[in-house]
C-alpha positions as CSV (number, residue, x, y, z in Angstrom):
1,X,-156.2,-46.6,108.9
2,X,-154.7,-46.6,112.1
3,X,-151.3,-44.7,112.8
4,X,-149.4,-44.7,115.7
5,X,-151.8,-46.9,117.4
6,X,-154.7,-44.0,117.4
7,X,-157.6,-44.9,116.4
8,X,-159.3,-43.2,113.2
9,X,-162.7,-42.5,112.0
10,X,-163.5,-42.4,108.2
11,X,-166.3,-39.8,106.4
12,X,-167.2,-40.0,102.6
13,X,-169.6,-38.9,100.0
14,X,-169.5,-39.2,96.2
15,X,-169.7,-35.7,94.9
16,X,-171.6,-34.8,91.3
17,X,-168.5,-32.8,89.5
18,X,-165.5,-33.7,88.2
19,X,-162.6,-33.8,90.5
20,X,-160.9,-30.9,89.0
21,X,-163.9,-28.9,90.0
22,X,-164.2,-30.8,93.8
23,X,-160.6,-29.5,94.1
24,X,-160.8,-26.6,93.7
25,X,-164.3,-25.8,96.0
26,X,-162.0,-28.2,99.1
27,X,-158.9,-25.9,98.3
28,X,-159.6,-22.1,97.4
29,X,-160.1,-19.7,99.9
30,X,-163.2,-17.9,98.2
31,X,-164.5,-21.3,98.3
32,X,-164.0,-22.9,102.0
33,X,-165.7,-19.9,102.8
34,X,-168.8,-20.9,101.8
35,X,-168.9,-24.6,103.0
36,X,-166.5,-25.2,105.9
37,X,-169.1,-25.2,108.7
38,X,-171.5,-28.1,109.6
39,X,-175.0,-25.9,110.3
40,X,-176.5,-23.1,108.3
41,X,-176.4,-20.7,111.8
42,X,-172.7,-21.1,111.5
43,X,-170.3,-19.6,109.0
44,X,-166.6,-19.3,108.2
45,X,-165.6,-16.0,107.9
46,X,-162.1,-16.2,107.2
47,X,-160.0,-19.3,105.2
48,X,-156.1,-19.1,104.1
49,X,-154.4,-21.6,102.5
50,X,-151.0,-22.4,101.3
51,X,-151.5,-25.8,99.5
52,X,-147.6,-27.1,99.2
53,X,-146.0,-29.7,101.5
54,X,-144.7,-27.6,103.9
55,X,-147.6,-25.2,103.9
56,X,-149.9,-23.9,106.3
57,X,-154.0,-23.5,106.4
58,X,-156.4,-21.8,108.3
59,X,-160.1,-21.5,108.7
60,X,-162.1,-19.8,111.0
61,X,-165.6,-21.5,112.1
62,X,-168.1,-19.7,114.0
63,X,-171.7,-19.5,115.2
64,X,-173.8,-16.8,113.0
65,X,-174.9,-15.2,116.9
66,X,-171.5,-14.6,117.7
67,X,-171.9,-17.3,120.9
68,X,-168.9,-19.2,119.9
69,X,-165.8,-19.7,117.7
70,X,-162.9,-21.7,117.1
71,X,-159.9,-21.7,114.4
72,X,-159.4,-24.9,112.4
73,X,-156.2,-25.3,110.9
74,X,-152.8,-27.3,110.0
75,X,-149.7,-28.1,108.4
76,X,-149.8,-30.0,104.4
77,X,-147.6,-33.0,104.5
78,X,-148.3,-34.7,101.4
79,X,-150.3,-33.0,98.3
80,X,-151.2,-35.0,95.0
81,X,-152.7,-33.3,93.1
82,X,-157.0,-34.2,92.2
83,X,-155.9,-37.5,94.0
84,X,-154.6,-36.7,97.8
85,X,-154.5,-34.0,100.7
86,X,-152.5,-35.1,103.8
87,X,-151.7,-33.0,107.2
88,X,-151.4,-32.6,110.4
89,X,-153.8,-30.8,112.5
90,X,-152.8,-27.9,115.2
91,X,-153.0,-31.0,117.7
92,X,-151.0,-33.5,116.4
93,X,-153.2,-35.2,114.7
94,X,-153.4,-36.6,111.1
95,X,-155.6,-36.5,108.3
96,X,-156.1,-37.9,105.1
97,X,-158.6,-36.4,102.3
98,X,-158.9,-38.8,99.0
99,X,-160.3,-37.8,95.8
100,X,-161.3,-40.6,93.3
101,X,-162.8,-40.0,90.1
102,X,-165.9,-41.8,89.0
103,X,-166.3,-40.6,85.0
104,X,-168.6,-37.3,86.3
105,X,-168.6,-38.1,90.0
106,X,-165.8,-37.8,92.3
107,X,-165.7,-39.9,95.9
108,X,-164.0,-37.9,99.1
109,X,-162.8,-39.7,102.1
110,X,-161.8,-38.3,105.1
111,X,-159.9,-40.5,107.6
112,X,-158.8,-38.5,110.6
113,X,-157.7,-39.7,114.5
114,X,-159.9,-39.1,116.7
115,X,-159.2,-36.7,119.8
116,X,-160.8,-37.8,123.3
117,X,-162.6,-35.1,124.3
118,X,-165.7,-36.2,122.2
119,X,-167.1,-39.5,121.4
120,X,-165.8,-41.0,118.0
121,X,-169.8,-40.7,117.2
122,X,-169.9,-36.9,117.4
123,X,-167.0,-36.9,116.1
124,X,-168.0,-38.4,113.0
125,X,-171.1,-36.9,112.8
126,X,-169.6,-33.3,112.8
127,X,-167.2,-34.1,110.0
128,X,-169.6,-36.1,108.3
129,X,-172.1,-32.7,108.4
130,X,-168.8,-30.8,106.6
131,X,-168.4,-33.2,104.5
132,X,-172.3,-32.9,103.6
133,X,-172.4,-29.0,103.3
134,X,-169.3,-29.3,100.6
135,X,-171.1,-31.8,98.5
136,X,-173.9,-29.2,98.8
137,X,-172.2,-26.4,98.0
138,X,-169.8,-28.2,94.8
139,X,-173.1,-29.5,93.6
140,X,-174.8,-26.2,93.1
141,X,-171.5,-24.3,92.3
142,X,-170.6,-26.8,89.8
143,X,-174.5,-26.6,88.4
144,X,-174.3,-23.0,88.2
145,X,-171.0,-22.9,86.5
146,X,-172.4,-25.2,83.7
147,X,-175.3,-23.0,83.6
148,X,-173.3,-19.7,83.1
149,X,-171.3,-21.8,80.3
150,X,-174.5,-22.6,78.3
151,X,-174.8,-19.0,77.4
C-alpha cells in the first residue's frame, strides 16, 4: 500500500481465536491494557477508545521504571466490523489493521507509513513486537475463556 506517495511498512500474524474474540482483545479498553506494549518492562496503563468513524483513541505506553513514556493515539476513519480498522495517527499518518478469518484462526495485518525519524527496520520491528504481544495475550485469553466455559 502506498498513499500519497509515503512509503508503508506491513506486520502480520495469524492469531489462534476466532475473529470475534481477536476483536474484541484489539478493541476493548480492559484489553489493550494488557498487550499494547512491545517488552514485558513496559506496560500500558491507561487505553480509551471510541470505536466509530469519527472517534477518537488513546493509549498510554510506558517503561515499567518510570524512565520513559509516550501516548499513542488517533482518529477512526473507516470501521468494518471483524473485517477492518482504519485511522489516522496524531501525526498524519495512516493505518490500516485487517482481520481475516481462517475457520479457528484469524490473520491481522497492519500496514502503516512510515515516519523518518526511525529506520523502516525499527520501525517494523517495534510494531511487529505489538503485534506479537497481542497474539500472546488473545491466545491465552481466548484459552482461558474456553477453559472457564468447560465448567
Amino acid at each position: 500500500m502506498k498513499t500519497d506517495n509515503k512509503e508503508t511498512i506491513t506486520v502480520e500474524t495469524t492469531i489462534n481465536a476466532p475473529v470475534e474474540k481477536v476483536w474484541k482483545y484489539w478493541t476493548e479498553p480492559e484489553h489493550i491494557t494488557k498487550w499494547s506494549f512491545a517488552s514485558d518492562d513496559w506496560h500500558a496503563p491507561l487505553a480509551e477508545n471510541d470505536l466509530r468513524v469519527g472517534g477518537t483513541f488513546h493509549t498510554r505506553m510506558e517503561a515499567k521504571d518510570g524512565s520513559f513514556g509516550f501516548d499513542f493515539g488517533g482518529v477512526y476513519s473507516e470501521i468494518k466490523i471483524n473485517e477492518l480498522i482504519s485511522y489516522t495517527l496524531g501525526d498524519g499518518r495512516k493505518v490500516i489493521v485487517t482481520f481475516i478469518s481462517q475457520e479457528r484462526d484469524t490473520k491481522v495485518i497492519e500496514v502503516f507509513e512510515a515516519e523518518a525519524t526511525h529506520s523502516n527496520e525499527q520501525q517494523k520491528a517495534g510494531w511487529q513486537a505489538l503485534l506479537d504481544k497481542f497474539k500472546e495475550y488473545s491466545e491465552l485469553s481466548h484459552e482461558n475463556e474456553n477453559l472457564k466455559g468447560e465448567f
